[in-house]
C-alpha positions in Angstrom: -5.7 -18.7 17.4 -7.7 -18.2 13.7 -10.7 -18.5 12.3 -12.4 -18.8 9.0 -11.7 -21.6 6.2 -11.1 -20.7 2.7 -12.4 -23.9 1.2 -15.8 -22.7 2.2 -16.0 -20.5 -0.9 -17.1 -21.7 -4.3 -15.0 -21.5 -7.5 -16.8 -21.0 -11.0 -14.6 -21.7 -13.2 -11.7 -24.0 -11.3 -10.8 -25.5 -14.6 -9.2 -22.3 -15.8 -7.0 -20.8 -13.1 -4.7 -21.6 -10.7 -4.7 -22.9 -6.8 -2.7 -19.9 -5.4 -2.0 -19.6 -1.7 -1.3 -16.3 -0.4 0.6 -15.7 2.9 0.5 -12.0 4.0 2.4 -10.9 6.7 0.1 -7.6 6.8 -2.1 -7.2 9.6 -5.7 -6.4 8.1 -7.1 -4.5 10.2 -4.2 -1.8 10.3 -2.9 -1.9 6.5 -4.7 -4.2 4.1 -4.9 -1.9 0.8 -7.2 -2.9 -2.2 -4.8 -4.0 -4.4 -3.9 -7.0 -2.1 -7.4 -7.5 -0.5 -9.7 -6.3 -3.4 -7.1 -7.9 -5.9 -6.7 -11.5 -4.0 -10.1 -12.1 -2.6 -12.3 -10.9 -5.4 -10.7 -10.2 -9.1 -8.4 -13.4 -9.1 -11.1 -15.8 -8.7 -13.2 -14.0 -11.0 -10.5 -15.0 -13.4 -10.7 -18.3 -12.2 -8.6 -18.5 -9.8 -8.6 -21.0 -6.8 -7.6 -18.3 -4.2 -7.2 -18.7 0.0 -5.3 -16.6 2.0 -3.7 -16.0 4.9 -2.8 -13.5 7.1 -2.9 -11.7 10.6 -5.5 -9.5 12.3 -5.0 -8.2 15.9 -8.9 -7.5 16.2 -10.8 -10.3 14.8 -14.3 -8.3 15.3 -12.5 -5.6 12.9 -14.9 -4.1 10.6 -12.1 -4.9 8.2 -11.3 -8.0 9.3 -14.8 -9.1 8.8 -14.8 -8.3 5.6 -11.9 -10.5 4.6 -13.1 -12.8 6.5 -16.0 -12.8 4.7 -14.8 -13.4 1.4 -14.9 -16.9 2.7 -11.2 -17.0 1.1 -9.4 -16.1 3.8 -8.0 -17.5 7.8 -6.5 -15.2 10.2 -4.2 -15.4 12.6 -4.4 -14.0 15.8 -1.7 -11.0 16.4 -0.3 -10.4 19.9 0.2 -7.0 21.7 3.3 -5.4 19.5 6.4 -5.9 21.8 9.5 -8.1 21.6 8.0 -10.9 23.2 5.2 -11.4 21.5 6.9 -11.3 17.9 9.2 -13.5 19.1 6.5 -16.2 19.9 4.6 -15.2 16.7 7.9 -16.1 15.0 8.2 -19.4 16.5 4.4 -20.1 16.1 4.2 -19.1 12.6 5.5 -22.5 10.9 3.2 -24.3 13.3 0.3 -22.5 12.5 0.6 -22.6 8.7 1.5 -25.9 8.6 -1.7 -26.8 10.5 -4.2 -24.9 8.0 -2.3 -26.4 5.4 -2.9 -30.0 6.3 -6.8 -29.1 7.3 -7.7 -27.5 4.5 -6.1 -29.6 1.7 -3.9 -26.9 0.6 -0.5 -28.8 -0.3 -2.8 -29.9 -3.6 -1.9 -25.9 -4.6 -0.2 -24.6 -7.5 1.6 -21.8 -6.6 2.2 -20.3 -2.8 3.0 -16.2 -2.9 4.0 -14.8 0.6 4.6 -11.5 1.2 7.6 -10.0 2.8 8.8 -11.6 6.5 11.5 -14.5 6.5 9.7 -16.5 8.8 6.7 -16.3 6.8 8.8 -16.7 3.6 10.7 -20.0 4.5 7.8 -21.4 6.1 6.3 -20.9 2.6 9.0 -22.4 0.8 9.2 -25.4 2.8 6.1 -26.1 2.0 6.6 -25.9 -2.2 9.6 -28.1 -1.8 6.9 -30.8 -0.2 4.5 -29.8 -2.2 5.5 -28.9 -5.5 4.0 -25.6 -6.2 5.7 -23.0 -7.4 7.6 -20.7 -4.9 6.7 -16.8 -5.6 7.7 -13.7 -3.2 6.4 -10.4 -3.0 8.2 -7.4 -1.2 6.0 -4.5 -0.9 8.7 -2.5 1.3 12.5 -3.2 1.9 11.3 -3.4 5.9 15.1 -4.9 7.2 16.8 -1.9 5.5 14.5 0.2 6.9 15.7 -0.9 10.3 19.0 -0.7 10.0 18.7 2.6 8.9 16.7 4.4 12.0 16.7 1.1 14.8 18.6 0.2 17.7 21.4 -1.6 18.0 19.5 -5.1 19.0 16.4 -4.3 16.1 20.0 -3.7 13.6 21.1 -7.1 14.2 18.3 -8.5 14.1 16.9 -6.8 10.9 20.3 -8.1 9.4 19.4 -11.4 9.6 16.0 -10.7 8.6 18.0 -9.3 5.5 20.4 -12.3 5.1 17.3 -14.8 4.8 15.1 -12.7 3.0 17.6 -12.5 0.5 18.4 -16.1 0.0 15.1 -16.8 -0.4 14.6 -14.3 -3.0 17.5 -16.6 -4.8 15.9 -19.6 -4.4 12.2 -18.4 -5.8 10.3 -19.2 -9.0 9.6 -15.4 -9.3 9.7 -12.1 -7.3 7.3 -9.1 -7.2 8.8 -5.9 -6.2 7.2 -3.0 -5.7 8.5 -1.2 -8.5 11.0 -1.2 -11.7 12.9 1.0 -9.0 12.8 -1.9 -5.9 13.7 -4.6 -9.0 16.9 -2.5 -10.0 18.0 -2.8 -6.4 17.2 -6.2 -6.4 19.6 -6.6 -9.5 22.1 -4.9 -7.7 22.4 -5.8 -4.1 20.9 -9.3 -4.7 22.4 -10.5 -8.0 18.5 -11.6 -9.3 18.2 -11.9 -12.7 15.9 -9.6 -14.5 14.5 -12.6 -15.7 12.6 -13.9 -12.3 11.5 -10.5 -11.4 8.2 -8.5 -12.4 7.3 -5.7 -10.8 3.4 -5.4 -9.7 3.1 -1.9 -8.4 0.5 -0.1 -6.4 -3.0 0.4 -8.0 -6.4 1.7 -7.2 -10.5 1.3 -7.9 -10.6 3.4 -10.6 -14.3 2.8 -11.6 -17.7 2.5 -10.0 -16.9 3.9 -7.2 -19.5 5.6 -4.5 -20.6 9.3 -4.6 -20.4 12.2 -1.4 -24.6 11.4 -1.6 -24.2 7.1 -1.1 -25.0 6.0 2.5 -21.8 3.9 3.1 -20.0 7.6 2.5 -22.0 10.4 3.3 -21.0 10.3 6.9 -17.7 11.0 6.1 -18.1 13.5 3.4 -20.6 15.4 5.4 -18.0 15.7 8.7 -15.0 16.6 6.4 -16.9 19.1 4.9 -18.1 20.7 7.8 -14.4 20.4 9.6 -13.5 22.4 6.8 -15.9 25.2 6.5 -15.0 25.6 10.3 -12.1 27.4 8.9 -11.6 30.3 7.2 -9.8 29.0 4.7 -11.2 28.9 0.7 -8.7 26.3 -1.0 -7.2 22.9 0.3 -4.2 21.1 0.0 -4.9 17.7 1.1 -2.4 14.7 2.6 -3.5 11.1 3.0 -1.7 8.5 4.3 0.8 7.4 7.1 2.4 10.1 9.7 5.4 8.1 10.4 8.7 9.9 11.6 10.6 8.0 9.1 8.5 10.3 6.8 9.0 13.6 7.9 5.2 14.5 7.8 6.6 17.8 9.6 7.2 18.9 6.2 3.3 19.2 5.2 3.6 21.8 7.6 6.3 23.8 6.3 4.9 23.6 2.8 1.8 25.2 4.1 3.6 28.0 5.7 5.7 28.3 2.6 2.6 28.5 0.7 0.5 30.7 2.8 3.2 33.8 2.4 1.9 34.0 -1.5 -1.8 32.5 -1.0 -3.4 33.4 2.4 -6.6 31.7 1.2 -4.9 27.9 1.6 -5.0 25.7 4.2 -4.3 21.6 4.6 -6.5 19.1 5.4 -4.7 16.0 6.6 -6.3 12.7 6.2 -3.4 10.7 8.3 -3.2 7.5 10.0 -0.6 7.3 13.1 0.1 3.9 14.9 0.5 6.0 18.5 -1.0 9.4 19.8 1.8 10.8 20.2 2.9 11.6 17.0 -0.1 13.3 16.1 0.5 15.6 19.7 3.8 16.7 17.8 2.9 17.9 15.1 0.2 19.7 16.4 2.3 21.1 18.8 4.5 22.0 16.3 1.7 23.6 14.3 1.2 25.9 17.1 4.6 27.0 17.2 4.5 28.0 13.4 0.9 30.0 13.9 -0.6 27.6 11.5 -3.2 25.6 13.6 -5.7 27.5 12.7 -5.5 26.6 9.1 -5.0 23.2 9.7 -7.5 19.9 9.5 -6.7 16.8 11.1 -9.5 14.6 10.1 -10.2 10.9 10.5 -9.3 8.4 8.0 -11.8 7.7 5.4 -12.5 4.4 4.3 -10.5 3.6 0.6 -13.5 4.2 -1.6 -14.9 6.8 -0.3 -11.6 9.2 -0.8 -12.4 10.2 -4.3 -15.9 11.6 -3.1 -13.9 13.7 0.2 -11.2 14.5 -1.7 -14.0 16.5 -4.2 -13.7 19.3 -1.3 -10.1 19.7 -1.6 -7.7 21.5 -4.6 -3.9 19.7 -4.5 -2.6 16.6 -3.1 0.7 15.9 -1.5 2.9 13.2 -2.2 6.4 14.1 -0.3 8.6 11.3 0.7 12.3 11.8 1.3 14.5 10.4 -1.6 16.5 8.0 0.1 17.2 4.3 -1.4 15.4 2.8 0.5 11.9 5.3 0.3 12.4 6.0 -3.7 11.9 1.6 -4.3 8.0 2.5 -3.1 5.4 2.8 -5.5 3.2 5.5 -3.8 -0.5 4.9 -3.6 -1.5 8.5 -2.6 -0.5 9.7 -5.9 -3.1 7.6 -7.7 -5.5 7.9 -4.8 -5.3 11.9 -6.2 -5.9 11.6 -9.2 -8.8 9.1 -8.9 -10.1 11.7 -6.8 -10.1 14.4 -9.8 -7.4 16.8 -8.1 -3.7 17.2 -9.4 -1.2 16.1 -7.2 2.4 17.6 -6.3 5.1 14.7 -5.7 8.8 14.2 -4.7 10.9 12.7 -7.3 10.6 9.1 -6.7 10.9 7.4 -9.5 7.5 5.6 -9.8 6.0 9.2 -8.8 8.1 10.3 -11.8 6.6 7.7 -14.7 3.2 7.7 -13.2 3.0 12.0 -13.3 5.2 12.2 -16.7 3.0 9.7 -18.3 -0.6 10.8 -16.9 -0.2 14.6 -16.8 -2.0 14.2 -12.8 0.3 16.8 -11.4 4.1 18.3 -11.1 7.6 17.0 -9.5 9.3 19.0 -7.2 12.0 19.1 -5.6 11.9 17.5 -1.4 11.7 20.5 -0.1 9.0 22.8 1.6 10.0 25.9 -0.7 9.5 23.9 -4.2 6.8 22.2 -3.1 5.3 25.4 -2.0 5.8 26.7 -5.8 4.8 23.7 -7.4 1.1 24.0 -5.4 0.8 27.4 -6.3 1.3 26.8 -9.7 -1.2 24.4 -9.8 -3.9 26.2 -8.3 -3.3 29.1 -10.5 -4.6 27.1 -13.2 -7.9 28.2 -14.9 -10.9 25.6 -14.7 -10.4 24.5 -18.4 -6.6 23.7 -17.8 -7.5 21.7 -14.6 -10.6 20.0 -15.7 -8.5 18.5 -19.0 -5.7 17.9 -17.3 -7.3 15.8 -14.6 -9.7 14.2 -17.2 -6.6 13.1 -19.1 -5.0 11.4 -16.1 -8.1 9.6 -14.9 -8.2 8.1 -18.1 -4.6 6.8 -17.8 -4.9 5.6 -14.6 -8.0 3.2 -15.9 -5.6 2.0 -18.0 -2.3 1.3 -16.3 -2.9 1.4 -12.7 -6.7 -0.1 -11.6 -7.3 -2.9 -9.5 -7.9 -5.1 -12.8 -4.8 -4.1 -14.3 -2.9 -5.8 -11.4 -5.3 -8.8 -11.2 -3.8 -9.6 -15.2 -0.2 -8.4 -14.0 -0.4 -11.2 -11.4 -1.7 -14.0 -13.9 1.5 -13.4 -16.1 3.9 -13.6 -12.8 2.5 -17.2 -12.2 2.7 -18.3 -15.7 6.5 -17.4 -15.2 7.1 -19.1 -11.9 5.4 -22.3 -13.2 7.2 -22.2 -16.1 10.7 -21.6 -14.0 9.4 -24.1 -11.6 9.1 -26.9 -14.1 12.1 -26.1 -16.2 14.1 -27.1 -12.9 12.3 -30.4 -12.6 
């Protein structure tokens, strides 16, 4: 069922950090962004940090989940085809399985255990501190049962309820929580009754530094067929969208911006970097591309792997970072917007609040309002700029993403959460 022991890799400095177990309910070779991989496998134990981790993979032989795999940190569990059935066993296998790689690999010596997100995951997790004695810390990178209850069926609504119900007494019973955001952390305070005190958000961040160039071997490929998929066109400038193409996200509204935009710039088209988890997503908004007369000024490209972006997103003029303000969506912490600006091109973003303190503070690009017209404007605005105005204002917010929002920065964030939930931990003893 897994594969891969973490106590294979060496620590340097074991005297100064902590034994930290992760438990990730992501599966790595669909959604495994730097700041959990880069930040748990590599920069923590460069710290000193005792790290191993666990999580799921669906293709072990992943290019990705080689990788982690490689980091000699990590075990993962195998992931069954997606339907009812099979997260139903994974469910029931889940404490099993842990429990195992726990007593194998000597892990109940650890300080602190962090899991991410699912209940089953979670009170497996916390079983284990109250045998072990580490400290109990849980990380919610998306408010998944609300989501659920919001757009599912009647069966995934009750059963994303009680998803809800034991997600939130657990987040009662922790030594410390990391939301997503100061905005997830307010809700948090609300619906949950958590005391600021237990709480610290660790939001998304990115590679800032040292990353490849458009000429580097591991990213030419993907430069080269971007930039030819684009001077297929006739198009001059580029908006650009990376990221997810889920319904829940209304990614029909890139389209509409587009159109919006094209009725003042003829010269603009999109280029859309999207992932989709079925084909036929992607078929409707293509078809609906068609209907607006707008498939001819549209790209939809591959993927590109996380570090290479900055160097494809060099062919492009204005990101897009729409989500629908809803309170569930506005608790995110969007990593496109940084992804932009890393890649040198000003961004255009819906008002979610982490969007908000990250543009405001950075100067990477304009709010608009969530709708096609205003983001239409806000692009157009933005690509009027001259080359001085563009080139200082993206210089300025490259700086202040080094600053606040790189993978290091989160690395540190983390080492002050588990100061707190040892210190919590022990003032209950």
């Amino acid at each position: 069922m897994d594969q891969g022991d973490p106590k294979s890799a060496g620590n340097e400095y074991p005297e100064r950090g902590f034994r930290i177990v992760f438990l990730c309910d992501q599966t790595v070779d669909l959604h495994f962004p730097p700041h959990f991989g880069q930040v748990y496998l590599y920069l923590l134990p460069k710290l000193g940090c005792d790290v191993s981790l666990g999580a799921f993979s669906r293709n072990q032989e992943s290019s990705v989940a080689r990788e982690v795999l490689a980091s000699g940190r990590a075990r993962l569990f195998r992931k069954r085809a997606n339907t009812l059935f099979g997260r139903i066993l994974l469910a029931c296998a889940t404490p099993f399985l842990v429990g195992r790689w726990f007593r194998k690999t000597g892990l109940a010596h650890s300080d602190i255990i962090v899991v991410h997100n699912d209940p089953v995951l979670a009170w497996t997790a916390w079983f284990l501190t109250r045998r072990t004695g580490a400290a109990f810390v849980y990380r919610i990178t998306h408010l998944v049962p609300e989501s659920i209850i919001a757009s599912g069926g009647l069966g995934q609504r009750t059963v994303a309820k009680l998803a809800m119900i034991a997600r939130n007494l657990l987040l009662r019973r922790s030594d410390a929580v990391i939301p997503m955001s100061k905005a997830m952390a307010d809700y948090f305070a609300d619906k949950v009754g958590l005391s600021g005190d237990a709480m610290k958000p660790v939001e998304s961040m990115v590679r800032v530094d040292e990353l490849p160039t458009a000429t580097e071997p591991q990213c030419s490929g993907s430069y080269e067929r971007v930039k030819q998929e684009l001077e297929s066109r006739t198009c001059t400038r580029w908006l650009v969208y990376i990221g997810t193409l889920d319904p829940q996200r209304r990614p029909s509204f890139l389209l509409d911006t587009l159109g919006e935009l094209r009725r003042n710039d003829p010269s603009v088209g999109l280029l859309v970097l999207g992932v989709t988890r079925s084909a036929w997503q992607l078929d409707v908004l293509r078809r609906y591309a068609r209907e607006q007369k707008l498939e001819d000024y549209v790209v939809w490209s591959e993927p590109v792997p996380d570090d290479c972006l900055p160097a494809v997103l060099t062919l492009t003029d204005i990101g897009l970072s729409p989500l629908p303000i809803d309170e569930i969506l506005r608790t995110n912490s969007p990593v496109k917007t940084m992804d932009y600006i890393r890649g040198h091109i000003p961004v255009v973003a819906s008002a979610i609040p982490d969007n908000q303190y990250v543009l405001e503070e950075s100067g990477g690009g304009v709010i608009a309002e969530y709708n096609p017209t205003a983001f239409a404007s806000a692009a157009y605005k933005l690509l009027s700029e001259s080359k001085e105005q563009r080139d200082e204002r993206v210089a300025r917010s490259v700086i202040w993403l080094r600053d606040n929002r790189d993978l290091n920065v989160a690395a540190e964030k983390l080492l002050e959460v588990f100061q707190l939930a040892l210190k919590r931990r022990a003032s209950e003893e």
